[in-house]
N, C-alpha and C positions, 0 to 999 in steps of 0.2 A: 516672602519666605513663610513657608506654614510654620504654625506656633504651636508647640507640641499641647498647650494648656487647652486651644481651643479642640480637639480631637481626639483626646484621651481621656478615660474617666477617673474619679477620683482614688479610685488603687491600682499602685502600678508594682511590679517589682524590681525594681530599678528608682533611681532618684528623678525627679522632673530634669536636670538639668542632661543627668545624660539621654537619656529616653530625646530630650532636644537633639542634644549630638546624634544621636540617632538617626532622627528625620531631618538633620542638615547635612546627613552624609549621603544617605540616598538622593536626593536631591539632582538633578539630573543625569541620574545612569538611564541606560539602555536596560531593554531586558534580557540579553545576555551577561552583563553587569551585575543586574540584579540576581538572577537564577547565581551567578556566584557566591554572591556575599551569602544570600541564603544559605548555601549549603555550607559556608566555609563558618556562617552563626550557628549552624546545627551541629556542625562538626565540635564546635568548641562544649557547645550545652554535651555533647555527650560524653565529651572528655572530663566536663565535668562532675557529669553522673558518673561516670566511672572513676573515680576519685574518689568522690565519696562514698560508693559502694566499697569500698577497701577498705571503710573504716566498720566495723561491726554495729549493727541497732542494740540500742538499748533492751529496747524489747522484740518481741515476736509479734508484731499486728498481724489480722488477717491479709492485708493487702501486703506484708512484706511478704509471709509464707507466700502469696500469690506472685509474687516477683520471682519467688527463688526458683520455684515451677516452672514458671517460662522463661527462667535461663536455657531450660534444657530445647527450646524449641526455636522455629526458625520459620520465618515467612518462604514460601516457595511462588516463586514467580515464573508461570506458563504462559507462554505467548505463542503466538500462530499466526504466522502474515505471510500476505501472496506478494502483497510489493512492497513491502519493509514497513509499513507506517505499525503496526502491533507490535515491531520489532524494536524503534526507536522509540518508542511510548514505552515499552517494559525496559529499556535500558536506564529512561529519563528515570523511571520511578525508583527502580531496583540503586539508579546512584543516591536519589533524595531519603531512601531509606538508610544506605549504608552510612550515609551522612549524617542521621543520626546516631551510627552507634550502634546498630540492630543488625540480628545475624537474616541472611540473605542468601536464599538460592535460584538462580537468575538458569530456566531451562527452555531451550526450544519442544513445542509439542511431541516433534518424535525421535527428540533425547531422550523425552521424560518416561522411568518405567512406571507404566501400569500397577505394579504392584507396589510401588510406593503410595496409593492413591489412599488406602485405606489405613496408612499409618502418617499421613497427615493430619497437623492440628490448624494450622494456620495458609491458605491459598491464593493467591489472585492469581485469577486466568484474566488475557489481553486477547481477543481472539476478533478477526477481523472476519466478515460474511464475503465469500466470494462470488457472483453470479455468473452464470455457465445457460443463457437465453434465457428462457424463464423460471430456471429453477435455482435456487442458489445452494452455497457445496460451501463445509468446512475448506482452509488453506490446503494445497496440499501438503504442508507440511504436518499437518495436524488430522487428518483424517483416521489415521490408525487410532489415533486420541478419543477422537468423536465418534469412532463408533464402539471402541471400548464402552464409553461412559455411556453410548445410547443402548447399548446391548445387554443382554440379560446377565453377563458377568460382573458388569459393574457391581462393588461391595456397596453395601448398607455405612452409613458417612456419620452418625451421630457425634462423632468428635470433633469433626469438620467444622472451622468457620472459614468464611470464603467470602468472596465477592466476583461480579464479571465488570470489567470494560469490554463492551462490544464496539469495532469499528463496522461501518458501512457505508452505504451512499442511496441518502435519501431520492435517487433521481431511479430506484429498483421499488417494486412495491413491499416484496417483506424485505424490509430495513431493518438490519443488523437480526436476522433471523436465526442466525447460528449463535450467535453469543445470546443472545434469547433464550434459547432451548438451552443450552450449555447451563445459563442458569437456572432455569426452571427446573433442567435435570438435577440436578446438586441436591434442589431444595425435596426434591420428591424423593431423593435419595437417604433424608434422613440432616444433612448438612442446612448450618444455623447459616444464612445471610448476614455479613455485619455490617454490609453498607448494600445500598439501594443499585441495582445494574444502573449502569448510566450508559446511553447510545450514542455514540460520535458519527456527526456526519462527514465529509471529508473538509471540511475546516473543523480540523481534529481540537485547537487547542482550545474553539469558545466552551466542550464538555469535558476535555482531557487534564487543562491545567485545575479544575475545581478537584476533579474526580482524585486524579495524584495526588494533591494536598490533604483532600479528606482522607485516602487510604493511608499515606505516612502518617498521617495522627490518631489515624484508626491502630495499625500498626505499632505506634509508640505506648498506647493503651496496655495492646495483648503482649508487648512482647520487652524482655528485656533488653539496653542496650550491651552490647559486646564487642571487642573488639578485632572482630573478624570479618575479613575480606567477603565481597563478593563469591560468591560460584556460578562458574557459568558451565551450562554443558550444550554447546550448540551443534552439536554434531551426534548423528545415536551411532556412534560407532564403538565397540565393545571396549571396554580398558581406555576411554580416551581420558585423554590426562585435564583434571579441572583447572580453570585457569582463573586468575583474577582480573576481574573486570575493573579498567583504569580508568580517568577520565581522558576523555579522545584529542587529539589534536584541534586546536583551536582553527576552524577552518572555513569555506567558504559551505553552505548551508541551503535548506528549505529555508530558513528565517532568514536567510543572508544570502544570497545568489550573487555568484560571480559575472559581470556584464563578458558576455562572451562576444567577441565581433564576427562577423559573421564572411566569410572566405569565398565560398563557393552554394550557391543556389542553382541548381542546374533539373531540370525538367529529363526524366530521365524512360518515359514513354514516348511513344511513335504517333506522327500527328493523329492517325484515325483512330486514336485510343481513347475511351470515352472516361477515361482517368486522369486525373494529373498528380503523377508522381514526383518529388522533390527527392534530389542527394542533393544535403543540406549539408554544410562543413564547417564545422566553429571553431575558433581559433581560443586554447586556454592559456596562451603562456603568462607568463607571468602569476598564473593561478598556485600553481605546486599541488593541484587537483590530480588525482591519478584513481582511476577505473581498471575493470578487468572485465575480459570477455563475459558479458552476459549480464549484466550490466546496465541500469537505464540512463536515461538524462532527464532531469525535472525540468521542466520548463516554466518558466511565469507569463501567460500570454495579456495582451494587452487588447480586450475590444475593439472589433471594425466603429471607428468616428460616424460612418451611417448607420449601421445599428443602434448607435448610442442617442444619434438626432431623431431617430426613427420613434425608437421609447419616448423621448422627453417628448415630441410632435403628440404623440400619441395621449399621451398621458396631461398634457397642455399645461406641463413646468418648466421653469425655469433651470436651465441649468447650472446658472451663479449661485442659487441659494446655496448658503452655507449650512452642513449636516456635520452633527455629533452622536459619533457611535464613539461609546467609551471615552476612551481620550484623546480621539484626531476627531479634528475638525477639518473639514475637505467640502470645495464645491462640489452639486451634484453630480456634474456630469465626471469627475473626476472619481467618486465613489463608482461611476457604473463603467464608466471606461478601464479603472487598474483594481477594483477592489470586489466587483460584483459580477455573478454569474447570469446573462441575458441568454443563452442558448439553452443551457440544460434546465430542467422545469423540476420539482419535486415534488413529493406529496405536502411538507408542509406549507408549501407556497400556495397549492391546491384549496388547500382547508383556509387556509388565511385569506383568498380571495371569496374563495365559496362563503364565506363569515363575512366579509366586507364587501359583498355586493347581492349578499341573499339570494346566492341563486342558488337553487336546489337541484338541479341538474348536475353540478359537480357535488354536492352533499351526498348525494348519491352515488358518485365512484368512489366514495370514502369509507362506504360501508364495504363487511368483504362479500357480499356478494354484485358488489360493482369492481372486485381487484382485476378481473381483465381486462374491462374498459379502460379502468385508469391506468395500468401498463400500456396499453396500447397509447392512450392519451400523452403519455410520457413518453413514449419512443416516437412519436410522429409530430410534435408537438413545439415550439419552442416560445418562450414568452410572450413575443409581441403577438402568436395567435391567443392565446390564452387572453390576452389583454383586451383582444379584439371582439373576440368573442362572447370577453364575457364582460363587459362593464363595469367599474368603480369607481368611487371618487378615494384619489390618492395625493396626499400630498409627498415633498420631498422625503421628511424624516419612516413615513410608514412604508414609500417605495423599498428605500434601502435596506429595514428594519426587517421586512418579508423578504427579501431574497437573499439568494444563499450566497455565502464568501464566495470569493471568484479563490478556484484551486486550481495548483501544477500540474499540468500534464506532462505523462513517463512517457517517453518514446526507448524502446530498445535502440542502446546501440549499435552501428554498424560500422566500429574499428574497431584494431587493438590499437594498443600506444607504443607495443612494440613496431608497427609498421607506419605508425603517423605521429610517435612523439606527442607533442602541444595540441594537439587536434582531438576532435572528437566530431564523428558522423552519423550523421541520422537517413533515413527512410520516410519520407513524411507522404502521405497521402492528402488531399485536399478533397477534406465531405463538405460541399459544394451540392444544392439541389434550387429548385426552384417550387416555392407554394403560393398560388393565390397571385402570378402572375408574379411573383418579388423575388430577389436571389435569399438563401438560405444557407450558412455556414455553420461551422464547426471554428469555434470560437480560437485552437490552436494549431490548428492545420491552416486555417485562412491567416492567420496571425505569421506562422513561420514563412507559411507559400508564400508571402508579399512582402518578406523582407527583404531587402537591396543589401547587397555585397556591402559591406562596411558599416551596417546596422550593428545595435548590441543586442544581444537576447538576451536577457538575466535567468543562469541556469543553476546546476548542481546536479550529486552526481547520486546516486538512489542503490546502491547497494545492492544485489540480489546473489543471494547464497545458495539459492535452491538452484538457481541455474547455470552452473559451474561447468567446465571442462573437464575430464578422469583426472586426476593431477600425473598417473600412469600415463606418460604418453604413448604408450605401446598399447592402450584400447583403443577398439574402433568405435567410431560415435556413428550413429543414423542420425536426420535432421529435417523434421518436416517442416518448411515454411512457405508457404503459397503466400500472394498478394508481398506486403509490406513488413510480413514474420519472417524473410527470410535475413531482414537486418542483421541479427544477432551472429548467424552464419557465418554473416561475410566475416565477421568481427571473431570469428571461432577458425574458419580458415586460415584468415590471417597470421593468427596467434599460433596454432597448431604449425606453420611453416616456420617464423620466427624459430620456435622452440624446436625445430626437427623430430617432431613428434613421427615414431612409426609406426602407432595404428594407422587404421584405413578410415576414409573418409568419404562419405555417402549423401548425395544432398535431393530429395524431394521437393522441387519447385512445382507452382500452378499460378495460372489466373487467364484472363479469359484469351486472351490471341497469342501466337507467338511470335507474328512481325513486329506488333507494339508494344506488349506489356510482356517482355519478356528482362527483368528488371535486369542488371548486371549481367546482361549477357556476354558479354567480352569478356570480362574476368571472369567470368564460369568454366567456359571454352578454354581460359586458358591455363586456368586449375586442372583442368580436365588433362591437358596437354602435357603440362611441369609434373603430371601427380600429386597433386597437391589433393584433389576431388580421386577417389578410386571410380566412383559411380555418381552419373547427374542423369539423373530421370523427373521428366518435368509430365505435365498435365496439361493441356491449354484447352478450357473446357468446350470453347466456344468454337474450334475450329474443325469440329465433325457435327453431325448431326444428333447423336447421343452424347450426353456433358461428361466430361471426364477427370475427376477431381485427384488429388493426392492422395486420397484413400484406397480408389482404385489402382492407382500404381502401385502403391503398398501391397496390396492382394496379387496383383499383376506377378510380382516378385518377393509374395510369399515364403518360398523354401529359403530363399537365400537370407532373408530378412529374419527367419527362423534363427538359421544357421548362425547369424552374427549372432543373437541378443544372446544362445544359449552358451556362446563364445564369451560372455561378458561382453558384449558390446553397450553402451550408453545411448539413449533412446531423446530425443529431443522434439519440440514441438513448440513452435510458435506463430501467433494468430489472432482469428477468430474464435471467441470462446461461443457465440451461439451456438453453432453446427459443426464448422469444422473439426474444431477438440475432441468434439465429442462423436463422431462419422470416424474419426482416425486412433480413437483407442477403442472404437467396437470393431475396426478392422484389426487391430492390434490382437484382441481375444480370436477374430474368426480365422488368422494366422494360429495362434495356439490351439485350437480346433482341428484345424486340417491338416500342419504340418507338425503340429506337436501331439495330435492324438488323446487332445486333453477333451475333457465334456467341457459344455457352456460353463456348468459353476467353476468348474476348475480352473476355466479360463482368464476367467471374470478373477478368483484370488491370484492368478498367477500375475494376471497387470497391476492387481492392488499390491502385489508383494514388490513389484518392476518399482511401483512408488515410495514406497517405503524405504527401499534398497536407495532411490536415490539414484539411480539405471537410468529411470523414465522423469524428463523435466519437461515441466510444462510454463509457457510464458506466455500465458493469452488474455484477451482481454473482448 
């Protein structure tokens, strides 16, 4: 048992013996345990401050007049996420703040008005870089945000203190790019930095949990405590009513994943399809889990055993040696089998190899004018070439040390729970290639694609707000989903029949043949049939001589497509974020053009405003 004497220095404020009780209380919790006690010890300190604050000072210090001041003030908390991770990271923090006692307002980017920007004293923005091929894009939830703040109206901020968490993923060359400029802009705006941007790569917690601690105590600094709730405004809808943000149902988690078993695996292309598609079906019951249309599923994948032999062979270690990161201790090969990422490569693994084998040829795609080669290097790429290619001597503790957490992967859902209850289905694609004569995977599509009926997958359920249904059921929705985007779909038809919705319902499918890859065709046809589908127009690009995508259909059926949206119709889109995304909202504007009679620019605001409305969802990746 730790002995509080050897680990504390000699002033404490507390007695030695309790400060013991203390450290024998914590004493085997978990870290949701932990994160409790924390906040229900801060909860009490503020109760305390506030008790005391009730009694009058003696005197006037400078530092009380400075308290009384930023009674009248209040930390504002912006966040901006494409797939909830800025979301849950600003709820984490906006609760560990309220916990202390500090006033709090908890706003999604395009809740937030603009003209509050310049009567801020106190900020943290959470803003996550989204990538769309090579280029990366504020969330869409935050775009009218970011270009506010990048445009020449943005106000002059001298009052302003602030910080960024940016999220990203180091496996993109500009990593966390938007929350970068986000704060660079602030600071060129005249606004004081109070803490240093910190960059999350998608094992969010090794920079997110320092980062949040530092900002609450930054926070407890600038600001008095009070005893007032949360605000949240997560919706920009005019007069929406403010709500108090509670603590959430204690539940099955990213940190905690429910073992899902696994139902049905079923291959759902035609043998001469040069794909292999998975309806994957998992069984939740017993979870008390519950989703909605549009919706992910996090997955925890578990490395192919020959990739993992592959490494160690390669690398000429042992996989029994025992490794300590933090506070587990775990054989190696069990750090690279359930804890570490072997397929996706990043830049910092780049650099740390380009340093630990001197080689300059990758030193060199680190500069930026090597950033195309090492994008390219990073999309065609995956560890064991990198390993091969480039030579080190590595032992077990540096393997591990250099690559990155092994993280979840989101698949959109393809049910409702209105039509399957306990279940929940997926769409899985298997990227599957071969390099250098060897098979080549995608670490959770090869992981789901070979799971057997009555396997458990350890999942969870990923929230997504942007991508919702009219809650009107009398709007029509459009729905782009070619290849494995059209999951979400099926999962939105479902639920719109459940619910006897009577808008109309439109589905844009593609992908390359129609004998084989023509995904749920049976139930399309027979939506078509019931009315469930008013319109299915598909694409099969491969099966004429000139390719024929889902954007061309979109154009194809221009006026009518017109005719909906200016109907209020809801506009959807899921996919490919390289080209597809972006081939099917420049068709989107040259619909505005031709049958709306708008110019290009107008066009171009009329889809920015489609977003902002919240009309136009997008779910790509």
């Amino acid at each position: 048992m730790t002995q509080i004497a050897d680990v504390l220095p000699d002033v404490l404020p507390i007695s030695r013996e309790k400060a013991q009780t203390a450290a024998d209380l914590v004493q085997g919790l978990d870290s949701p345990a932990l994160e409790w006690l924390a906040g229900f010890m801060a909860g009490a300190a503020a109760r305390g401050r506030l008790s005391a604050a009730q009694t009058p000072p003696q005197t006037s210090t400078p530092t009380a007049l400075a308290t009384s001041a930023a009674v009248q003030q209040q930390l504002t908390i912006v966040y901006g996420s494409q797939t909830g991770n800025a979301k849950r990271v600003a709820e984490r923090l906006a609760g560990e703040v309220q916990a202390a006692g500090l006033p709090v307002r908890l706003v999604r980017a395009d809740a937030y008005r603009t003209s509050d920007l310049k009567k801020e004293k106190f900020l943290y923005l959470i803003i996550s870089t989204h990538s769309e091929g090579d280029a990366v894009e504020p969330p869409d939830d935050s775009r009218g945000f970011y270009e506010f703040l990048m445009g020449k109206r943005a106000p002059q901020l001298p009052e302003l203190s602030y910080s960024v968490l940016a999220l990203g993923d180091s496996s993109y060359v500009d990593f966390c790019g938007i929350g970068r400029r986000i704060d660079e802009r602030l600071a060129e705006l005249g606004a004081r930095r109070v803490l240093e941007r910190a960059d999350a790569d998608v094992d969010l917690d090794y920079v997110v949990t320092p980062w949040t601690g530092s900002a609450t105590q930054q926070a407890k600094r600038l600001l008095a405590p009070q005893p007032a709730a949360i605000r949240t405004a997560a919706a920009p809808t005019p007069g929406a009513e403010v709500l108090t943000l509670r603590p959430g149902h204690a539940s099955w988690s990213r940190e905690r994943p429910f073992l899902a078993e696994v139902l049905v695996n079923q291959r759902i292309v035609g043998s001469g399809s040069d794909k292999d598609v998975r309806h994957i079906e998992l069984s939740l019951a017993g979870s008390s889990l519950h989703y909605q249309p549009g919706d992910a599923l996090g997955v925890w994948p578990t490395q192919a055993p020959e990739l993992v032999h592959r490494v160690l062979d390669l690398l000429q270690l042992d996989g029994s040696t025992a490794v300590t990161q933090g506070e587990e201790t775990l054989p190696l090969t069990d750090w690279l089998t359930h804890r570490r990422e072997l397929t996706v490569l990043t830049r910092p693994f780049v650099a740390t190899l380009a340093e630990r084998g001197g080689h300059e040829a990758l030193k060199a795609l680190l500069q930026p004018e090597g950033s195309a080669d090492l994008a390219k290097l990073l999309n065609t790429s995956q560890l064991i070439d990198l390993l091969r290619a480039y030579p080190a001597e590595w032992d077990a503790n540096a393997i591990v040390t250099a690559l990155r957490p092994l993280a979840p992967r989101m698949y959109s859902i393809a049910s409702s729970q209105a039509q399957v209850d306990e279940e929940v289905h997926l769409t899985v694609a298997l990227v599957q290639f071969e390099k250098d004569e060897e098979a080549r995977w995608g670490a959770s599509s090869h992981y789901l694609c070979n799971a057997q009926e009555g396997a458990q997958v350890p999942v969870f359920i990923e929230a997504n707000e942007r991508f919702r249904l009219p809650a009107d059921g009398a709007r029509d929705v459009i729905m782009v989903g070619p290849g494995t985007g059209v999951a979400p779909f099926r999962a939105f038809v479902q639920q719109r029949q459940a619910d006897g919705a009577t808008g109309r319902n439109w589905l844009f499918f593609g992908n390359p043949h129609r004998h084989s890859d023509f995904l749920y065709q049976t139930e399309w046809l027979q939506a078509v049939k019931e009315g469930a589908l008013t319109h299915l127009d598909v694409a099969f690009s491969r099966d004429q001589a000139e390719k024929v995508y889902v954007q061309h259909r979109l154009i194809e059926h221009g006026s009518e497509v017109w005719q909906w949206l200016q109907g209020g119709a809801h506009f959807y889109v899921c996919g490919d974020a390289e080209r597809m995304a972006g081939d099917v909202q420049r068709a989107l504007a040259e619909i505005a053009v031709t049958h709306g009679g708008k110019t290009p620019e107008d066009a171009a605001d009329w889809v920015k405003t489609l977003l902002l409305e919240g009309r136009y969802a997008r779910d790509v990746y």
